[in-house]
C-alpha positions in Angstrom: 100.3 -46.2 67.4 99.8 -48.7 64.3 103.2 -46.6 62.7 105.1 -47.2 65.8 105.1 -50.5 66.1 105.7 -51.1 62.4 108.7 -49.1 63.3 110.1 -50.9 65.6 109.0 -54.0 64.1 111.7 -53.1 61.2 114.2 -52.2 63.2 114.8 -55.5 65.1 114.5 -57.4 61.8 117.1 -54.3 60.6 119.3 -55.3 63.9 118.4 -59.7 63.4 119.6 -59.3 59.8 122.7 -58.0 60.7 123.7 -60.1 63.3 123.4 -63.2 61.1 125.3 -61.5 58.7 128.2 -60.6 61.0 127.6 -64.4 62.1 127.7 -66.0 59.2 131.0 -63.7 58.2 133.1 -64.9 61.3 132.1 -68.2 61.0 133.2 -68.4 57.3 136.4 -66.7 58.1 137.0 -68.9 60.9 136.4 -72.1 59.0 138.3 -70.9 56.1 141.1 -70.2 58.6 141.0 -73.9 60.3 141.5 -75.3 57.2 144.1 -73.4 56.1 147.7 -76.1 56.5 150.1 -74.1 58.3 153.5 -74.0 56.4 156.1 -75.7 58.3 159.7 -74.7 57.8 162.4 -76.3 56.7 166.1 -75.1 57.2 166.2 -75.1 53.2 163.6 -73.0 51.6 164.4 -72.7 47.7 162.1 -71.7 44.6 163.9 -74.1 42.6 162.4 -77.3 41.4 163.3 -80.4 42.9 164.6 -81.8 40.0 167.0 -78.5 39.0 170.1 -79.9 39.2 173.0 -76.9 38.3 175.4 -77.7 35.8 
């Protein structure tokens, strides 16, 4: 009966472990997410430097 428990004893801290993992992987993609600055658009989007001036 001693083996069963141990048993079972592992598998919740198997199953505890990977809830804080999932957890801690949402929350870090959420917060990463949040603090991402959403681009706003402008009516002219160019690669060119703002000093390029063509001849």
């Amino acid at each position: 009966m001693d083996m069963r428990e141990d048993r079972l004893l592992a598998l919740v801290g198997l199953l505890i472990a990977g809830l804080i993992t999932v957890v801690v992987l949402f929350t870090l993609t959420w917060l990463s997410d949040v603090r991402r600055i959403p681009a706003q658009p402008s009516s002219q989007q160019t690669c060119l430097p703002e000093n390029y001036h063509p001849s």
